[in-house]
MILUMLUM-776076 format. One line per 4 residues: number of its first residue (from 1); their letters; for each residue y, x, z of N, C-alpha, C, O. Coordinates in Angstrom, 1 decimal, m for minus. Layout:
% residues N
NUM> a> Y X Z Y X Z Y X Z Y X Z ~ ...
***
This chain:
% residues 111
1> xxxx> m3.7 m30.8 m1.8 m3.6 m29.7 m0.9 m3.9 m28.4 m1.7 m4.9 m28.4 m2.4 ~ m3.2 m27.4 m1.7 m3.5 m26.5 m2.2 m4.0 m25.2 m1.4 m4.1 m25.2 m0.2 ~ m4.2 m24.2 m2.1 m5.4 m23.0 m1.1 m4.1 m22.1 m1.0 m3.4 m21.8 m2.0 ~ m3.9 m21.7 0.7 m3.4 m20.5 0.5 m3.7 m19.0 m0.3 m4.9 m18.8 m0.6
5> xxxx> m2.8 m18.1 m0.6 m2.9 m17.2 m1.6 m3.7 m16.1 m0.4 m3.5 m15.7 0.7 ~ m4.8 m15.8 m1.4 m5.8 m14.1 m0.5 m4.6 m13.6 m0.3 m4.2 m13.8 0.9 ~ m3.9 m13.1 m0.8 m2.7 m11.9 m0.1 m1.2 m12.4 m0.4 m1.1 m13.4 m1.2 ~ m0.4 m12.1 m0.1 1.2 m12.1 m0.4 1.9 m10.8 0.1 1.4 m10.1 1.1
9> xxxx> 2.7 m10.6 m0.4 4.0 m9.4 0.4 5.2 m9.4 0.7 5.9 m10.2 0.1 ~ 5.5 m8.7 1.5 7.0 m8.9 1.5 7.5 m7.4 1.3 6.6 m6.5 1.4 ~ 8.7 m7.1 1.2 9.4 m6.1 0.6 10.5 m5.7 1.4 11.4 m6.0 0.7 ~ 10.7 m5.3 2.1 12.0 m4.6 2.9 12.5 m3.4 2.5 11.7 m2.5 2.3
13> xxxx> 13.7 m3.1 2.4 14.5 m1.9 2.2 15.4 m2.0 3.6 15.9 m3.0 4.2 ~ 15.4 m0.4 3.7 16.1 m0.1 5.2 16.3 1.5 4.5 16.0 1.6 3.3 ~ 16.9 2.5 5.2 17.3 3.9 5.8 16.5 4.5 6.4 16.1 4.2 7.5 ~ 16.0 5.6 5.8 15.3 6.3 7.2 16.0 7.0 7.8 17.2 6.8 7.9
17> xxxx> 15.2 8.4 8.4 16.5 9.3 9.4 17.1 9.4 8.8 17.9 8.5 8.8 ~ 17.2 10.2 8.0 18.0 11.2 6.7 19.3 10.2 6.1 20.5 10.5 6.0 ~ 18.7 9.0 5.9 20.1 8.9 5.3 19.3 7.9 3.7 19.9 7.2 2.8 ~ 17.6 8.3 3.9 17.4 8.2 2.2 16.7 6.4 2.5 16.2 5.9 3.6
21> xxxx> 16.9 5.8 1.2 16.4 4.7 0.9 14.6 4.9 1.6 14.0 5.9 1.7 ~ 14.2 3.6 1.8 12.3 3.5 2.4 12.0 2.0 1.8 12.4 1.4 2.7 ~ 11.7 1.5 1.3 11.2 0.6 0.7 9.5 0.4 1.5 8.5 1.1 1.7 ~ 9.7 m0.9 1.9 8.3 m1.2 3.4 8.2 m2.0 2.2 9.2 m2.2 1.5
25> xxxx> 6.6 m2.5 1.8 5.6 m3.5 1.5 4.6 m3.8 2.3 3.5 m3.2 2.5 ~ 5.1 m4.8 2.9 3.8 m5.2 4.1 3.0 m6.3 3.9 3.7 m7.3 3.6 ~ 2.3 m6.5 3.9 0.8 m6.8 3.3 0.7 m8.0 4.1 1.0 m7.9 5.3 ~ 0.3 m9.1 3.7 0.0 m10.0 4.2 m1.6 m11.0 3.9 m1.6 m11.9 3.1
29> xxxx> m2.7 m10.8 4.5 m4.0 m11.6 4.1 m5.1 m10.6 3.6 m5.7 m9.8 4.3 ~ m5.4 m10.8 2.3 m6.9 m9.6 2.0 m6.7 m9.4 0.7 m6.3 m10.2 m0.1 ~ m7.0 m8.4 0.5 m7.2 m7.5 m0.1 m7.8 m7.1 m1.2 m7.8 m5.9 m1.5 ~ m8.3 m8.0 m1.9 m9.9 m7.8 m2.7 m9.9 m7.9 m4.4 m9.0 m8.0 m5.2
33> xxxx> m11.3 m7.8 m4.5 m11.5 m7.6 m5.9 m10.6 m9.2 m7.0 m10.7 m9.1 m8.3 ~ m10.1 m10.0 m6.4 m9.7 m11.0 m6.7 m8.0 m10.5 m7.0 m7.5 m10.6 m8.1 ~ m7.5 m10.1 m6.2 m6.2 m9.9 m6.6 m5.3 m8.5 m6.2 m4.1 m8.2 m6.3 ~ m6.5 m7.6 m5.9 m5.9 m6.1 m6.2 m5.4 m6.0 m7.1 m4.8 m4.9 m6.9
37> xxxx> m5.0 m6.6 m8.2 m3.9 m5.8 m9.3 m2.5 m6.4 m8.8 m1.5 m6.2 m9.3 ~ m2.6 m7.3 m7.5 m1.3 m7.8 m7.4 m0.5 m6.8 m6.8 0.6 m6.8 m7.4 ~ m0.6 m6.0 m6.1 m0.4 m4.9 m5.1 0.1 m3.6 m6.0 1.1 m3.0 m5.7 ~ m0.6 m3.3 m7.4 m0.8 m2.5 m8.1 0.6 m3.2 m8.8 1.6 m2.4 m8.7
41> xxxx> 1.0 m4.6 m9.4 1.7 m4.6 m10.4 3.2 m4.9 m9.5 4.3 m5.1 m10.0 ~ 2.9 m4.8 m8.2 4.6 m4.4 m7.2 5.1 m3.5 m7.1 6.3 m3.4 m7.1 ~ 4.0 m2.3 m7.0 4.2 m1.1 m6.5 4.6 m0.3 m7.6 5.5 0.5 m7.3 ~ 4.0 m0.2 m9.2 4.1 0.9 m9.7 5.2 0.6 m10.2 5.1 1.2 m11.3
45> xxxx> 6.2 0.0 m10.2 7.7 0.1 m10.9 8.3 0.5 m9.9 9.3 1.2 m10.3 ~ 8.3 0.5 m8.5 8.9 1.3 m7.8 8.6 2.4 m7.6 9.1 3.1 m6.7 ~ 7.5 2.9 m8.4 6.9 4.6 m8.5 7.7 5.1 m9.6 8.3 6.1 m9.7 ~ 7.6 3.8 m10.9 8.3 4.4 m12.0 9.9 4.8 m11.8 10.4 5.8 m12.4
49> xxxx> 10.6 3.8 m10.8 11.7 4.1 m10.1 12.2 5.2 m9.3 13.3 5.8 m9.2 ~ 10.8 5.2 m8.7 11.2 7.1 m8.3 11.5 6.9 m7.1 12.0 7.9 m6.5 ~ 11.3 5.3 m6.2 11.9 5.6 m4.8 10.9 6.7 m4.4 9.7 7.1 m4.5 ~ 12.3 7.1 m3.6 11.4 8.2 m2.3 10.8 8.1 m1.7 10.2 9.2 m1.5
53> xxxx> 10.3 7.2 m0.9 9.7 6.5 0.1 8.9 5.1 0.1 9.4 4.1 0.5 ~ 7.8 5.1 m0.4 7.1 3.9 m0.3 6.2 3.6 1.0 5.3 4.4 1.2 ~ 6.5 2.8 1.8 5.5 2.7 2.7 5.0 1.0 2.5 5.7 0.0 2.4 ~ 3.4 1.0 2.6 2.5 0.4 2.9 2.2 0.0 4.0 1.5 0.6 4.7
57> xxxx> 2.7 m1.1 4.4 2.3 m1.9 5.9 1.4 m2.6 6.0 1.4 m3.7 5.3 ~ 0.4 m2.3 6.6 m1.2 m2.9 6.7 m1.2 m3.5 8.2 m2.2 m3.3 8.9 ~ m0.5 m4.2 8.8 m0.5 m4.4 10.5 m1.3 m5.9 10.1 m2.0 m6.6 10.7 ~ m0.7 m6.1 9.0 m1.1 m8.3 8.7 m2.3 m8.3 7.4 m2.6 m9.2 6.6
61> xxxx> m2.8 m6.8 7.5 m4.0 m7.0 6.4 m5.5 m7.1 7.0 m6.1 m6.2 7.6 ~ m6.1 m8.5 6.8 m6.9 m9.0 7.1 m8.4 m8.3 6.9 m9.5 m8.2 7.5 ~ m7.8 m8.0 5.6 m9.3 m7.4 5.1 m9.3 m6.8 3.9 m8.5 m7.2 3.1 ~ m10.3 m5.4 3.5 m10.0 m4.9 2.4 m11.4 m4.3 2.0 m12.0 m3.4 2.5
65> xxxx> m11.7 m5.1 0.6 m12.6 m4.4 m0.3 m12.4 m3.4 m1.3 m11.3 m3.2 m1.9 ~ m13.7 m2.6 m1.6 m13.7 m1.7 m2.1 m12.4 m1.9 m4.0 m12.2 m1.0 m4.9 ~ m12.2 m2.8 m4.0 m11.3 m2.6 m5.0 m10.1 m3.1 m4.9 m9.6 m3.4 m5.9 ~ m9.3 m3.3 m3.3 m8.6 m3.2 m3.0 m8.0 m1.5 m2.7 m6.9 m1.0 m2.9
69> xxxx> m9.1 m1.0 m2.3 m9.1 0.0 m1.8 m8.6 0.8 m2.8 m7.6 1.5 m2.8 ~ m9.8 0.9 m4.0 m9.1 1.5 m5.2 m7.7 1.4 m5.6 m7.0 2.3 m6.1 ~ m7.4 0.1 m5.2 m5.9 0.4 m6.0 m4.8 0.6 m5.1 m3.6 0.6 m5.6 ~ m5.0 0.8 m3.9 m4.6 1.6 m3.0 m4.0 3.3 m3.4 m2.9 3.9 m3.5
73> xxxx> m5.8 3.8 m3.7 m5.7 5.4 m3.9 m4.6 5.3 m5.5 m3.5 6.0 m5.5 ~ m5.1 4.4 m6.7 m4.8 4.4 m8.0 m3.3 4.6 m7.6 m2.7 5.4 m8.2 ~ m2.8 4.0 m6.6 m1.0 3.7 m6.7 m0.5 5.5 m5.6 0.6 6.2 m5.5 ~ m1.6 5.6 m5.0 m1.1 6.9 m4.1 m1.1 8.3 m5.4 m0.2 9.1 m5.7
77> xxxx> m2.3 8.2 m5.9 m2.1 8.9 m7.1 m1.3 9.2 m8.4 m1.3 10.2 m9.1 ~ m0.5 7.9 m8.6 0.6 7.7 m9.2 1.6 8.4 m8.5 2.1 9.4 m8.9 ~ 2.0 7.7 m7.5 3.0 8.2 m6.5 3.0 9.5 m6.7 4.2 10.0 m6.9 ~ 1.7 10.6 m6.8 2.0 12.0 m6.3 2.4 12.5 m7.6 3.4 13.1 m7.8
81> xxxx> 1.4 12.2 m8.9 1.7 12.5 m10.1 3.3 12.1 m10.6 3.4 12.5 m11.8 ~ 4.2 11.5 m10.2 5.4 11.0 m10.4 6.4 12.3 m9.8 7.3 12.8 m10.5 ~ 6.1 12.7 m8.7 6.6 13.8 m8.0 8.2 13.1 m7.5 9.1 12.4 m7.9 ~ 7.9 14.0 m6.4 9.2 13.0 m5.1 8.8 12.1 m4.9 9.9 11.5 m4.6
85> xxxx> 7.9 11.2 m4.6 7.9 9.7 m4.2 6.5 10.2 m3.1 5.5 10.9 m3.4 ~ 6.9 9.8 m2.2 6.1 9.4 m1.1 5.4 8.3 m0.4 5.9 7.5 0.4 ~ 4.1 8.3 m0.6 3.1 6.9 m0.8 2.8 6.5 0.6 2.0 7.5 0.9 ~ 2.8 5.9 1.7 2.4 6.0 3.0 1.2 4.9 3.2 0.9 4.3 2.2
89> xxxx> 0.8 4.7 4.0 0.1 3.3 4.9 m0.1 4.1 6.1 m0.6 5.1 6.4 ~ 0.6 2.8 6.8 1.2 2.4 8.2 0.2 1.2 8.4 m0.5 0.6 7.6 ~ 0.3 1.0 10.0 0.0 0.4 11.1 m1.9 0.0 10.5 m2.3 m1.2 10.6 ~ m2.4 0.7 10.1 m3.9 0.2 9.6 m4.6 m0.6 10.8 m4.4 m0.2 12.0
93> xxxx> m5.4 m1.6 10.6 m6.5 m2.4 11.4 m6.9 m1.2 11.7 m6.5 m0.1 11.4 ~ m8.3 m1.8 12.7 m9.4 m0.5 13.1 m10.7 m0.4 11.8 m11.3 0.6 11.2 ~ m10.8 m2.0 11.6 m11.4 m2.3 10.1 m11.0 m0.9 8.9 m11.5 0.2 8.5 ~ m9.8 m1.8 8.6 m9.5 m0.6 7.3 m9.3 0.8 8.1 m9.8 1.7 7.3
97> xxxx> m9.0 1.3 8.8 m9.1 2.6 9.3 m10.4 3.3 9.4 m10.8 4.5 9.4 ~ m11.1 2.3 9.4 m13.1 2.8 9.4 m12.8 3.1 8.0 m13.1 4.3 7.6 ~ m12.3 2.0 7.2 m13.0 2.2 5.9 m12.2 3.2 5.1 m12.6 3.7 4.0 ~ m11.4 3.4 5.5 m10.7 4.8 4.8 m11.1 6.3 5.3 m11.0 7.2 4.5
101> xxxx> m11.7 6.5 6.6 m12.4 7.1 7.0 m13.4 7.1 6.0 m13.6 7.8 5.1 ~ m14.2 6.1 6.3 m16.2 6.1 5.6 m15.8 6.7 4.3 m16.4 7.7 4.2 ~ m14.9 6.6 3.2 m14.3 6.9 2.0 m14.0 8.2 1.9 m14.1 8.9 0.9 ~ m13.6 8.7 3.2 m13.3 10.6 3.3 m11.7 10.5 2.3 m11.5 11.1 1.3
105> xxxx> m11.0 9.6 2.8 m10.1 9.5 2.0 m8.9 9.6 3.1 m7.8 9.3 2.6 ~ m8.8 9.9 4.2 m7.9 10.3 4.9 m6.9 11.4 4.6 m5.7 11.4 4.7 ~ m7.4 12.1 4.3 m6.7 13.8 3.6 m6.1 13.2 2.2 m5.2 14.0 2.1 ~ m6.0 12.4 1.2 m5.4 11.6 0.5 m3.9 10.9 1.3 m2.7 11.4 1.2
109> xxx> m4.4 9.9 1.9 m3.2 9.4 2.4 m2.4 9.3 3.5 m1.7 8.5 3.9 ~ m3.0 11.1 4.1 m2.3 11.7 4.8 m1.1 12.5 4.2 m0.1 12.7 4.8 ~ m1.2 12.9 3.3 0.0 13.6 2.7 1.3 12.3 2.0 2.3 12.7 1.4
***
């Protein structure tokens, strides 16, 4: 029997209003110091890509430590420093919504 994986994702591309490509990564399990670089090594080629629109779907994320968390901001920071690409997280638990709060990190991944 084998152990399910802490996290997995899935990847959707859709349209938004406009007309421009949105690239969804929705999160599936936790988040943590174990396999935060997985998150990190999906996302930044589609930063290096330049999509316009990255959104982060957190509705099926179970749980997130402080070094998930990090590589959360590491890839929002990327995003901004790339210029044109827009980093989002959508549908947050009330969990990680505390914890991005307690972090004072709202004003980050509000823009």
């Amino acid at each position: 029997m084998t152990a399910e994986p802490l996290i997995h994702f899935d990847i959707e591309e859709s349209l938004g209003k406009f007309g421009s490509r949105v690239t969804t990564v929705k999160c599936h399990g936790r988040l943590l110091c174990e396999n935060a670089n997985e998150i990190k090594e999906l996302v930044k080629p589609l930063i290096q890509a330049r999509r316009r629109r990255i959104v982060i779907d957190c509705s099926d994320l179970q749980s997130l430590d402080s070094s998930g968390l990090g590589a959360l901001v590491s890839l929002k920071v990327s995003a901004f420093n790339k210029g044109l690409v827009k980093l989002e997280l959508v549908n947050l638990s009330p969990r990680v919504s505390e914890l991005v709060n307690l972090t004072r990190l709202t004003d980050l991944f509000a823009c």
